[in-house]
C-alpha positions as CSV (number, residue, x, y, z in Angstrom):
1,X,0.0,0.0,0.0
2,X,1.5,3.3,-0.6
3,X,1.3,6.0,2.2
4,X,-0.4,9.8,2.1
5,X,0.2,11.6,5.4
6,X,0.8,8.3,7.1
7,X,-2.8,7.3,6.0
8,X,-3.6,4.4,4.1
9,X,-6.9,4.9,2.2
10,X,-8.5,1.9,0.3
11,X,-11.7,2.2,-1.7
12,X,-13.2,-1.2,-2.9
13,X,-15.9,-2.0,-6.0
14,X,-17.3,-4.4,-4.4
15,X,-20.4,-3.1,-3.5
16,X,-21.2,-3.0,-7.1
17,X,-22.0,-6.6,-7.7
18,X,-24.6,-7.0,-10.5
19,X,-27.5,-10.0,-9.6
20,X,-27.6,-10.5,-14.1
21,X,-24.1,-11.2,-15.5
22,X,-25.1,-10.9,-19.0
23,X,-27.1,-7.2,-18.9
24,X,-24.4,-5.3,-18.1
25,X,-25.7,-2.1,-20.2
26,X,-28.0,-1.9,-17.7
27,X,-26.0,-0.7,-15.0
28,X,-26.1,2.5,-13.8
29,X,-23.6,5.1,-14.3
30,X,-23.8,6.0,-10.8
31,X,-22.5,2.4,-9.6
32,X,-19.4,2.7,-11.9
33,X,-16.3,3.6,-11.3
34,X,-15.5,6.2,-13.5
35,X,-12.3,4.4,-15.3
36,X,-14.5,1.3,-16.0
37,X,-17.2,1.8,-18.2
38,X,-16.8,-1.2,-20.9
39,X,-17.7,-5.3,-20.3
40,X,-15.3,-7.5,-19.3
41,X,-14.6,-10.2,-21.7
42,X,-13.7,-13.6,-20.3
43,X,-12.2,-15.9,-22.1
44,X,-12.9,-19.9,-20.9
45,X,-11.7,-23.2,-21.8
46,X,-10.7,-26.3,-20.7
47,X,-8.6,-28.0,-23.8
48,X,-6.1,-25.4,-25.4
49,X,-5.7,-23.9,-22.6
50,X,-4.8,-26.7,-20.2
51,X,-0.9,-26.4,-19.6
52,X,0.2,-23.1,-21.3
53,X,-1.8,-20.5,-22.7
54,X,-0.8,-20.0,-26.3
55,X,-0.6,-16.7,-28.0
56,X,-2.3,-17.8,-31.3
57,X,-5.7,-18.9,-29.4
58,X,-6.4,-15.6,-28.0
59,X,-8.5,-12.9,-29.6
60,X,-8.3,-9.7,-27.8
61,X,-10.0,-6.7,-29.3
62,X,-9.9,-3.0,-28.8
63,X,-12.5,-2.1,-26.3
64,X,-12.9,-0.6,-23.0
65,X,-11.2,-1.7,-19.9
66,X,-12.9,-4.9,-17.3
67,X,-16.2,-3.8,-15.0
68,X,-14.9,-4.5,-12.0
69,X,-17.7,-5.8,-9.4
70,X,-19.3,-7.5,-12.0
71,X,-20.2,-11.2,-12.0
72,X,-19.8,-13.7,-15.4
73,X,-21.3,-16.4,-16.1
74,X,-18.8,-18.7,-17.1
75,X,-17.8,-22.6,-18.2
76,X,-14.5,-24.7,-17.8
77,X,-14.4,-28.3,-18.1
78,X,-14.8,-29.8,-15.0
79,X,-17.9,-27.7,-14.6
80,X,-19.5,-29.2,-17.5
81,X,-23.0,-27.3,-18.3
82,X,-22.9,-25.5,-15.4
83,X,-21.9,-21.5,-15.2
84,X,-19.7,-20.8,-13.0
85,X,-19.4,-17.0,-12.2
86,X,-16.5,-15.1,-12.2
87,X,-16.4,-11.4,-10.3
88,X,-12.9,-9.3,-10.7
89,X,-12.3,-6.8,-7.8
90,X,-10.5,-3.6,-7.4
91,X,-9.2,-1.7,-4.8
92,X,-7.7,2.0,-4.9
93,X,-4.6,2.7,-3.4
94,X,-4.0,6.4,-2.5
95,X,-0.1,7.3,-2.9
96,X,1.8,10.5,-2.5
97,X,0.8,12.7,-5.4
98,X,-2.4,10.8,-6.3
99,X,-3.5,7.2,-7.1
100,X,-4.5,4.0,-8.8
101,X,-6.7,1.5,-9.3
102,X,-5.6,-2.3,-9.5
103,X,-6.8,-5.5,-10.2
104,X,-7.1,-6.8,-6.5
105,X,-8.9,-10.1,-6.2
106,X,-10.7,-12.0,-8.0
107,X,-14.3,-14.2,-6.6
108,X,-15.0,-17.4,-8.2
109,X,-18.6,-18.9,-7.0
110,X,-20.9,-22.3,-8.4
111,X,-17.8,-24.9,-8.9
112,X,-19.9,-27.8,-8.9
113,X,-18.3,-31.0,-7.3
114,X,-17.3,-32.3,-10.7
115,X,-14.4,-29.8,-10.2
116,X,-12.8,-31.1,-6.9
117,X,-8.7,-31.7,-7.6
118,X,-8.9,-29.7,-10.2
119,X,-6.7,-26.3,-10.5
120,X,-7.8,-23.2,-11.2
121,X,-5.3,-20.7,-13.3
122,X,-6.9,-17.0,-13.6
123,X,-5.1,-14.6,-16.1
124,X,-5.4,-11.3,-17.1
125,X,-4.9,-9.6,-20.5
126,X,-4.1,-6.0,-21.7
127,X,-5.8,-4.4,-24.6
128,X,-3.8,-6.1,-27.5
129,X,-1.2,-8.0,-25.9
130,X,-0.9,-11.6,-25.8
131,X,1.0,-11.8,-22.8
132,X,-0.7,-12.3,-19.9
133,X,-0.4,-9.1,-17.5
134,X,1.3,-9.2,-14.1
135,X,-0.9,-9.8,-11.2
136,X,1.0,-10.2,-8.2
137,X,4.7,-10.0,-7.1
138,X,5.7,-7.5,-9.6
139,X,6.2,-10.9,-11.7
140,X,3.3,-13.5,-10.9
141,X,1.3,-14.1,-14.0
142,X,-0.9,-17.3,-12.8
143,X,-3.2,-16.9,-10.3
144,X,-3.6,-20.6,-9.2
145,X,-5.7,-22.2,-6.9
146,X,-6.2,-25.7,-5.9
147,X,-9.4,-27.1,-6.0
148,X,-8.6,-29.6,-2.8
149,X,-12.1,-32.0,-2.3
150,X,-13.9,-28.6,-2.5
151,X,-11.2,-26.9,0.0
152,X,-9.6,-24.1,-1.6
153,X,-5.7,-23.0,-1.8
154,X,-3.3,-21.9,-3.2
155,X,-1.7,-23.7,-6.3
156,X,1.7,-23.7,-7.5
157,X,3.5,-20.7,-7.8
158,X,0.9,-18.4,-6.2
159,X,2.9,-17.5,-3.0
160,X,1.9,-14.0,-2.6
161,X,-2.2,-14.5,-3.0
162,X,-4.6,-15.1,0.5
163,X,-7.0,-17.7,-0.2
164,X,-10.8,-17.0,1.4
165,X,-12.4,-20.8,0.9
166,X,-16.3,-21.3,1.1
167,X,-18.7,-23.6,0.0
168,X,-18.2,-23.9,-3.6
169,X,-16.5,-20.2,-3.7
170,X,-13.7,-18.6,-3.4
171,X,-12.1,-15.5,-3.4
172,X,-8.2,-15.1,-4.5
173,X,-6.5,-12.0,-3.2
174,X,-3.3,-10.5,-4.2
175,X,-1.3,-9.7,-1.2
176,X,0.4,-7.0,-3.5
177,X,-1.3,-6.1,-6.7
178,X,0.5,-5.0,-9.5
179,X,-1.4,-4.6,-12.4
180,X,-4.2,-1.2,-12.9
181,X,-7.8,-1.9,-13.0
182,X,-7.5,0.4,-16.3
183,X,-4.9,-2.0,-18.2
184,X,-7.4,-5.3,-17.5
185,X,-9.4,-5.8,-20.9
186,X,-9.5,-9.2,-20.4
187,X,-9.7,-12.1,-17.7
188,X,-9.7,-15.3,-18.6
189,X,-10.1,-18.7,-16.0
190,X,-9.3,-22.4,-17.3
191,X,-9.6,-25.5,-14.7
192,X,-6.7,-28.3,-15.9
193,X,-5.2,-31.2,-13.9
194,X,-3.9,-30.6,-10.4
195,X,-0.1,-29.4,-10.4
196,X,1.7,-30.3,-7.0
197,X,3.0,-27.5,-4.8
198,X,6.6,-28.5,-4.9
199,X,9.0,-26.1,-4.0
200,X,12.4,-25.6,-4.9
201,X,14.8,-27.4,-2.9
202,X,17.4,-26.4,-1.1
203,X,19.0,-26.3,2.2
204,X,20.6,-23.8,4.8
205,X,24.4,-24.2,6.1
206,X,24.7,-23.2,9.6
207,X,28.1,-22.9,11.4
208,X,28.4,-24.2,15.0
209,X,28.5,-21.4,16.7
210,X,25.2,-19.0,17.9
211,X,25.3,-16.4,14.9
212,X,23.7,-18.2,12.3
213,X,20.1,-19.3,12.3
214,X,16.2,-18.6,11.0
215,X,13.7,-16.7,13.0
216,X,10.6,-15.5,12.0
217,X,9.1,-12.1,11.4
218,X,6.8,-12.4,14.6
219,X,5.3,-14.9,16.6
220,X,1.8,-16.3,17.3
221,X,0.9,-18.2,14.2
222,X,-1.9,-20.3,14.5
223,X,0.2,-23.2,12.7
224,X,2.2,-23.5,15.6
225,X,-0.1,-23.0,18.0
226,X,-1.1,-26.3,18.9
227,X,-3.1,-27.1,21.8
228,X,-3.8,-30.6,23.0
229,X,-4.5,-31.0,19.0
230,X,-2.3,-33.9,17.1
231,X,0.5,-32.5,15.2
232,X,4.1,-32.9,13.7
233,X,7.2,-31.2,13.1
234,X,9.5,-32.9,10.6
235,X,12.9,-32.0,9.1
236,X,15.9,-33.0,7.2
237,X,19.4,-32.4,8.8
238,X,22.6,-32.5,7.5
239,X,25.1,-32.7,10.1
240,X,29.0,-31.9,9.9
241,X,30.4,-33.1,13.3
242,X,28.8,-34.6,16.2
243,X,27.0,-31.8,17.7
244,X,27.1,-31.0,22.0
245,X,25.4,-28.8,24.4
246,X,21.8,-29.6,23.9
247,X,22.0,-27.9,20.4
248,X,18.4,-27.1,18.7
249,X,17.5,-27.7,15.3
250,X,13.9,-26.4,14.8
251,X,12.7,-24.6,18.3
252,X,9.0,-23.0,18.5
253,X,7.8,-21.6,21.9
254,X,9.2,-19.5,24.5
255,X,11.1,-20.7,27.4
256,X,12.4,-24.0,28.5
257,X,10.3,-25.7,30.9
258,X,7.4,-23.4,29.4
259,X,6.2,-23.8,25.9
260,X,9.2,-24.7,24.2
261,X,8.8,-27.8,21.2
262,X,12.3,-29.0,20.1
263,X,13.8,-31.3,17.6
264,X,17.9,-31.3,18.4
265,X,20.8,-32.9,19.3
266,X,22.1,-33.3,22.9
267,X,19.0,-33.5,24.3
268,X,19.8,-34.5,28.2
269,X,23.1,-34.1,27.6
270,X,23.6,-37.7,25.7
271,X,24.7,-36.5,22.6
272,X,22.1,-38.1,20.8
273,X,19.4,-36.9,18.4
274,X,15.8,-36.7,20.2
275,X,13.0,-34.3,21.1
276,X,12.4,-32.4,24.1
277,X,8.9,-30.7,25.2
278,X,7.6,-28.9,28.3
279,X,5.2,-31.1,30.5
280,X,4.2,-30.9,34.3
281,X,6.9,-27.7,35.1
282,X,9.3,-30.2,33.7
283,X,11.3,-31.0,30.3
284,X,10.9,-34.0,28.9
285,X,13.5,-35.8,26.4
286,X,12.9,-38.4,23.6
287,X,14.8,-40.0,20.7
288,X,18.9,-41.9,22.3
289,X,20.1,-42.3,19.0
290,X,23.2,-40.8,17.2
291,X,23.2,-39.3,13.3
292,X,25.9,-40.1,11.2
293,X,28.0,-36.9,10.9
294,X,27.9,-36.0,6.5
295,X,24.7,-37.5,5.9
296,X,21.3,-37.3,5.3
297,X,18.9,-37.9,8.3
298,X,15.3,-37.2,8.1
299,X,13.6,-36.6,11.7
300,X,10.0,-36.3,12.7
301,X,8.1,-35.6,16.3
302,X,4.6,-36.7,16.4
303,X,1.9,-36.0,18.8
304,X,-1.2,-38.5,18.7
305,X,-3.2,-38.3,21.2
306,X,-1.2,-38.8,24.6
307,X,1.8,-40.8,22.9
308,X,4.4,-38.1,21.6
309,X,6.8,-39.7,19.3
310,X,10.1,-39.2,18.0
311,X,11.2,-40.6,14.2
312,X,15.0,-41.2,12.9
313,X,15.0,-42.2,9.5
314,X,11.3,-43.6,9.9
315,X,12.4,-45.7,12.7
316,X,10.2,-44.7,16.0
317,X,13.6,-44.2,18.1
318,X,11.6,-43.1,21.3
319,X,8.1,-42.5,22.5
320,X,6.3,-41.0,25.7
321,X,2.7,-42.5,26.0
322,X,1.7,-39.7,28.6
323,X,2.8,-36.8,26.9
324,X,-0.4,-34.8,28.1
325,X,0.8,-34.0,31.3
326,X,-3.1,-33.2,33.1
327,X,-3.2,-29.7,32.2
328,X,-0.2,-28.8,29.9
329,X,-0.9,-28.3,26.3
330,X,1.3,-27.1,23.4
331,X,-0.1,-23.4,22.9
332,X,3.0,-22.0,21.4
333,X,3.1,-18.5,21.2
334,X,6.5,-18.1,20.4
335,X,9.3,-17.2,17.6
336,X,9.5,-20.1,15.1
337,X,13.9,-20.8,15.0
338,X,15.6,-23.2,12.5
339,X,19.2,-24.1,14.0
340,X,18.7,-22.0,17.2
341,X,16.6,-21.2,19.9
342,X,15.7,-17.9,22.5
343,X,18.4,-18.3,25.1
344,X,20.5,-20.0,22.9
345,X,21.9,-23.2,24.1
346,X,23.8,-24.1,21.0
347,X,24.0,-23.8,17.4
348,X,24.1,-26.0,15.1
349,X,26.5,-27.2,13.0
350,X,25.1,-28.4,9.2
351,X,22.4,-28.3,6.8
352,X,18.9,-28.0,7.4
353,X,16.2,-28.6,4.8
354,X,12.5,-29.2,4.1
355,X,10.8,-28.3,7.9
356,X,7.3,-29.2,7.6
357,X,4.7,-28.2,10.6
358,X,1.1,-30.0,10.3
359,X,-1.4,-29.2,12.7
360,X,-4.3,-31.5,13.5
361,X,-2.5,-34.6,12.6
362,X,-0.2,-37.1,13.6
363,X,1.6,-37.7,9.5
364,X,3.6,-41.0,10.6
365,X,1.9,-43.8,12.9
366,X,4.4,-46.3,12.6
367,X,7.6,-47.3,11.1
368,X,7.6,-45.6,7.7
369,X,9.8,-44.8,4.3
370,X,10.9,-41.4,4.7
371,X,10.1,-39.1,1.9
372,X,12.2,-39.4,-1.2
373,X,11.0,-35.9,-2.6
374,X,10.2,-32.4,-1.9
375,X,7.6,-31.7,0.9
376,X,4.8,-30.7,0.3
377,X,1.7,-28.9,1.8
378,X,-0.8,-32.0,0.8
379,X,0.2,-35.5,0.1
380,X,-1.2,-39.0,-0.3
381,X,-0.9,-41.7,2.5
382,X,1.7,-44.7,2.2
383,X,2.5,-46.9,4.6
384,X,2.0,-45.8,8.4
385,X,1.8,-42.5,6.7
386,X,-1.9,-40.0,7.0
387,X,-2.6,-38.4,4.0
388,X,-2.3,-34.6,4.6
389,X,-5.7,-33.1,3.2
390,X,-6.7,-29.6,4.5
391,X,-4.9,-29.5,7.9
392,X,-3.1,-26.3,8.5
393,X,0.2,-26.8,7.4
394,X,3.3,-24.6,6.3
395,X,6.4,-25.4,4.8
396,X,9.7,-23.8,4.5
397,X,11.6,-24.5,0.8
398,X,14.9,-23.6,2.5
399,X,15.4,-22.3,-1.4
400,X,17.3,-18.8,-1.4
401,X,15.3,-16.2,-0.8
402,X,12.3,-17.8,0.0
403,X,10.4,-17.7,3.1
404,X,7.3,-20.4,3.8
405,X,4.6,-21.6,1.5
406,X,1.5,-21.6,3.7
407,X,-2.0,-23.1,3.2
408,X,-3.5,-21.2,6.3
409,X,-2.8,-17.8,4.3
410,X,-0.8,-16.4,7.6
411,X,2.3,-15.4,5.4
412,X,4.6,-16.4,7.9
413,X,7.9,-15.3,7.2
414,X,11.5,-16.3,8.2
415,X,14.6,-13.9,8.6
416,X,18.0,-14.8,8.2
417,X,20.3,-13.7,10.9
418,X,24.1,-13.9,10.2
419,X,23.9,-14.8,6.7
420,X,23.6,-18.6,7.0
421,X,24.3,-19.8,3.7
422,X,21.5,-20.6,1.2
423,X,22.6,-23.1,-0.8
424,X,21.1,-26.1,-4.1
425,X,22.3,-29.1,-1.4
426,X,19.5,-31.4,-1.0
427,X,18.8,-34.8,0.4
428,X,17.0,-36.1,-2.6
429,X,18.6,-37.0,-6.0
C-alpha cells in the first residue's frame, strides 16, 4: 500500500455486484467507477488452454477496460454445463501525489463438485497484448488455486495470494497487486489437472556457533499454536560433526520448561538426536540415537493423542505415552527458530532442509519410508503415513530467498540472521 500523510486509504468495488451477468448495459452510471465503463470479456476453456496458454488462441479486441464488481457467467471443463461465475475486484490505493486502481482479487462462485482436484489458473490480459499481465509479485502471471475436495488453496507458484475458501467459492487475493484496473481488458479462468505444490529445494548451512540461524518475522501463528491437537514437526538435517550442548534444530515456543517444542541434538546431555517438550513444570527428552556426521537424516516428532513420538529415518527411536501431562498443552506463542533457539543453548553445525509443521495430525503412525522428494503442503498416505488433506500446514523451501509456502494464508515469514548460507544441497537426488 503506498502512504499519504501516514494514512492508508482503500476504496473497494465491491459493493457493485450486479444480480444478471449478462445485462451489463443496464447498469447505472452512478455504480461505476469512472475508469471502468466497458464489459469485461472472459475468455474460458478447458482444452487449449490446459498447460500453457498459447498466444495464437487468444483474440483480444480493442474495447474498453474490465467492470470491475461484476459477476460472469462462465464454463471450464470440469464444470461441465454449469456456469460458474466469475467477479474481478478492485481496490484503490491512494499514494503521495495521487493514485490507482488495480486489479485486487478476484471471486469465483458455483464450482460444482465435478471440479474437486482440479486447479484453477486466472489470467489477465491488456488491450492487444498476448501476454498475460502481471498480477501479483511484480512478476506473478498465474493466479492458481487448488481445488482440494472442495477446499480451496493456493496452487503452485501463487505464494503472494490469501485464499478465502467457502462452499463452492472462493475469493483469490493479491497480497500485493500489481497490475491497474484500467490495463485489465480481459480475464480469462481455465480449470486443468492438479499441479503439486513442490517447491524448490534447497538447504541452509549453519556454522556451530550462535550467529547463524532462522527466526521469523513475529510470533503467534496459529500453525504453531497447537493445543492438545495432534501435530508434527519434521525436518531434514545434514550434520557436519557430532554436535554437543543440547543444540536445537527447529525450536517453537518461549522458554524452556514453558512452551518450548524442540527437535535437536544433545538432548539431556547424551549426545544423541531426540525431542524435548515442556510437560508438568518439567522438560521431557525423547529420541537416544546418534546421526551419522555427513549425511542425510530425516527426523519427525509426532503428537497422537497422549503418545508423543520421535522418528529417525522412519524408525520410531523413542516415544512418551503420557505426553499430556493433566493440564499442559502445546499453545506456542513463540518465535519459530531453525538451528537456534531464545536463550540460545547451542548452534548447530550443518544443513537443514524441508521443515514441515502439520497441525491437527499425527503424518507418521508407525515405522515408515521417509520421503524421497520435496515436501509438500498435501500428500497422499503410504504406509504408516496419513494423508495430509486440509490441515493447517506450512512449509519452509529452504530455497534462497524464499520464506514459507502456507495453506492457512498467515504469510509467515522467516529472517536470516548472520547470513547462514542458502545453498542447491538437498537430500533427494
Amino acid at each position: 500500500m503506498g502512504k499519504s500523510g501516514g494514512h492508508h486509504v482503500v476504496y473497494s468495488a465491491d459493493e457493485h455486484y450486479h444480480d444478471d451477468p449478462t445485462d451489463l448495459d443496464q447498469i447505472s452510471d452512478k455504480k461505476k467507477l469512472s475508469s471502468f465503463v466497458a464489459l469485461l470479456l472472459l475468455i474460458v476453456s478447458g482444452s487449449y488452454f490446459v498447460q500453457t496458454t498459447l498466444a495464437a488462441n487468444i483474440s483480444l479486441n480493442a474495447g474498453g477496460p474490465v467492470e470491475f464488481g461484476q459477476g460472469v457467467s462462465a464454463t471450464v471443463a470440469c464444470s461441465g454445463a454449469t456456469n460458474l461465475t466469475v467477479t474481478p475486484n478492485s481496490t484503490f490505493v491512494n499514494v503521495s501525489g495521487g493514485g490507482a486502481h488495480y486489479f485486487s482479487s478476484v471471486t469465483v462462485s458455483n464450482i460444482p463438485v465435478d471440479c474437486h482436484g482440479k486447479d484453477f489458473t486466472i489470467n489477465a490480459y491488456g488491450n492487444s497484448d498476448s501476454a498475460p499481465l502481471a498480477l501479483f509479485n511484480s512478476t506473478s502471471k498465474n493466479a492458481v488455486v487448488y481445488n482440494n475436495a472442495g477446499t480451496f488453496q493456493l496452487g503452485a507458484g501463487s505464494t503472494g495470494m490469501s485464499i478465502s475458501s467457502g462452499s463452492g467459492t472462493f475469493t483469490a487475493t493479491f497480497v500485493t497487486p500489481v497490475a491497474t484496473s484500467a490495463s485489465v481488458f480481459k480475464i480469462t479462468i481455465q480449470s486443468s489437472a492438479h499441479t503439486e505444490v513442490a517447491p524448490t529445494s534447497g538447504s541452509y548451512t549453519f556454522d556451530n556457533t550462535t550467529n547463524q540461524y532462522l527466526r521469523s518475522a513475529s510470533t503467534g501463528y496459529a500453525a504453531t499454536d497447537f493445543k492438545r491437537a495432534d501435530f508434527t514437526i519434521e525436518c531434514w538435517v545434514y550434520p557436519l560433526s557430532n554436535q554437543g550442548g543440547w543444540t536445537p534444530i527447529v525450536s517453537i515456543g518461549t522458554a524452556v520448561g514453558g512452551t518450548e517444542l524442540r527437535i535437536g541434538t544433545s538432548m539431556n546431555g547424551n549426545n544423541l538426536t531426540g525431542a524435548l517438550y515442556p510437560g508438568g513444570g518439567r522438560d521431557v527428552t525423547i529420541g537416544n540415537v546418534q546421526m551419522t556426521a555427513n549425511a542425510w537424516h530425516h527426523l519427525a516428532l509426532v503428537r497422537s493423542g497422549n503418545t508423543m513420538s520421535f522418528y529417525l529415518d522412519g524408525v520410531r527411536t523413542g516415544y512418551d505415552s503420557n505426553a499430556l501431562f493433566n493440564n499442559t498443552d502445546f499453545a506456542n506463542t513463540g518465535y519459530i527458530y531453525i538451528a537456534q533457539n531464545p536463550w540460545p543453548d547451542g548452534g548447530f553445525n550443518g544443513r537443514v532442509s524441508n521443515v514441515r509443521f502439520v497441525k491437527g495430525l499425527a503424518v507418521y503412525t508407525g515405522a515408515f519410508t521417509p520421503p524421497t522428494q520435496s515436501l509438500t503442503l498435501t500428500q497422499s498416505a503410504g504406509t504408516n503415513i496419513a494423508a495430509i488433506t486440509n490441515q493447517t500446514t506450512f512449509l519452509m523451501s529452504m530455497a534462497p530467498g524464499s520464506s514459507l509456502v502456507d495453506s492457512s494464508s498467515s504469510a509467515i515469514v522467516m529472517n536470516a540472521i548472520g547470513s547462514p548460507t542458502a545453498t542447491s544441497d538437498r537430500p533427494f537426488n
